[in-house]
C-alpha positions in Angstrom: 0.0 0.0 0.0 1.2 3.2 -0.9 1.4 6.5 1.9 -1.1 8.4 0.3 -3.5 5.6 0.8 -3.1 4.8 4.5 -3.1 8.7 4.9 -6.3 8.5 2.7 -8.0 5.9 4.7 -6.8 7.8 8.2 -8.1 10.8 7.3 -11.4 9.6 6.1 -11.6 7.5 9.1 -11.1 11.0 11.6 -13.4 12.6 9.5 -16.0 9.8 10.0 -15.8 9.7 13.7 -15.5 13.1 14.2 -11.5 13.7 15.0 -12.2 11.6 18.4 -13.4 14.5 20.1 -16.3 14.0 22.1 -19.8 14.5 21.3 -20.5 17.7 23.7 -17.0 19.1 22.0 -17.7 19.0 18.5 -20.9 21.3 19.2 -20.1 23.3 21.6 -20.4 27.3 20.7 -17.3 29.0 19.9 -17.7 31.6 22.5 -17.6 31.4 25.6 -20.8 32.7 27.9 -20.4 34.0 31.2 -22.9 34.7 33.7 -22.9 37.5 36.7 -24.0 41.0 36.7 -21.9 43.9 35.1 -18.7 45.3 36.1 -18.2 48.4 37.8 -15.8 50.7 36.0 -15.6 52.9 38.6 -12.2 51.1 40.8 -11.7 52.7 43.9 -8.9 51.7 46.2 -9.5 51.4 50.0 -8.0 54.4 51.7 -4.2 54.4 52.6 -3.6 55.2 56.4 0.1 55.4 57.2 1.5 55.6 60.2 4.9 58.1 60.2 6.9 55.1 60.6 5.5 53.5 57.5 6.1 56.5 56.1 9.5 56.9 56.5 9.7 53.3 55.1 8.4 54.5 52.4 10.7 57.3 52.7 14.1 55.6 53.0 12.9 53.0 49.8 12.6 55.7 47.5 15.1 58.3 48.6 17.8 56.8 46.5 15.6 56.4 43.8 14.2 58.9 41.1 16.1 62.1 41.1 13.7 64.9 41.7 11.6 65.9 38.7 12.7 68.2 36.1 10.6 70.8 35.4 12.3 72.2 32.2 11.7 68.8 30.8 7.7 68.9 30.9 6.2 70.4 28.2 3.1 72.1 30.0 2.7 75.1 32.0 0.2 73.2 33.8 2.9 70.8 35.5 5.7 73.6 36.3 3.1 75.6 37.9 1.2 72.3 39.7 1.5 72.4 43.7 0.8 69.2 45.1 -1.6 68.9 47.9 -4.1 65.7 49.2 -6.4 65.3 47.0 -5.1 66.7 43.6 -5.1 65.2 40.3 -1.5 65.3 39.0 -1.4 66.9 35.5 -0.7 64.7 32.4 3.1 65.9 32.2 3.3 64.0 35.4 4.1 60.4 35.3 4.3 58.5 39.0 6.8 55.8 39.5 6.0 52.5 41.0 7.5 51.7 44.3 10.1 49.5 44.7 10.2 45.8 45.7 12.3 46.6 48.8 8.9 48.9 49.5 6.1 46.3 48.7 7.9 43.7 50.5 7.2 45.7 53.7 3.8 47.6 52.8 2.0 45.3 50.8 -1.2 47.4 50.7 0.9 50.1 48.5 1.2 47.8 45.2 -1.8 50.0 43.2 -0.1 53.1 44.1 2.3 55.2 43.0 4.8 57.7 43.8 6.2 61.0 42.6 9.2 63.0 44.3 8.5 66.5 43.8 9.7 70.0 45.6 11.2 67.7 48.3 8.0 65.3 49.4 7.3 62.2 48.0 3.7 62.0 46.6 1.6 59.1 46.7 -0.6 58.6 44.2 -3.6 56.4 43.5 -2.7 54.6 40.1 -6.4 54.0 39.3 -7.7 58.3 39.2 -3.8 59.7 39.6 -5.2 61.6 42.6 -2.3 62.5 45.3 -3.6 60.5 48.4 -1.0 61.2 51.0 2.6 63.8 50.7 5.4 64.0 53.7 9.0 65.1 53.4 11.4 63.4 51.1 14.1 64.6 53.2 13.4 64.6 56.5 13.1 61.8 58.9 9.5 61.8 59.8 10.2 58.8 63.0 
């Protein structure tokens, strides 16, 4: 028997039985359905309470990294003229950082925020509405 034969016969044979898949998978729907009500597109993390010490964690994490920002490089007036308060929504020029692992290791509960050093405080910032939640000192020791 030649190749193309057997090949031939196998392939008519998987067509036949239908590619040994099971009978609920050869007519099951392409997509997939899911059930549950709608999802709300409005995130809001729970709100960040600090204590000084975990501050200064924070603090001492980020001091080496991230020079300050440079205000000549931002294009709008906007950000060279922004002072950051609790609250505020950082301007588009503005771009937080996330924290580093040394950070998260130790604070968990910061790993859907951000931070920005600016005028010498460190700004953290909500990732999910870029709102400043909380601002101390970035260079003095706040335990």
């Amino acid at each position: 028997m030649s190749s193309r034969f057997i090949f031939g016969i196998a392939l008519s044979a998987l067509l036949v039985t239908g590619g040994g898949l099971a009978e609920e998978d050869r007519h099951s729907a392409g997509a997939v359905e899911q059930s549950g009500g709608a999802v709300s597109q409005d995130v809001k993390l729970p709100v960040l309470n600090l204590s000084n010490a975990q501050r200064e964690q924070i603090r001492k994490g980020v001091l080496a990294r991230h020079s300050e920002i440079e205000f000549r490089l931002t294009s709008t007036k906007s950000a060279k003229d922004f002072e950051p308060k609790v609250g505020a929504t950082l301007p588009s020029g503005l771009v937080p950082e996330g924290f580093p692992d040394s950070v998260l290791q130790q604070l968990p509960q910061l790993r859907n925020f951000g931070y920005l050093k600016m005028k010498d405080r460190v700004l953290i910032i909500d990732a999910t509405n870029r709102k400043i939640v909380d601002m101390f000192s970035e260079t003095q020791p706040l335990t």
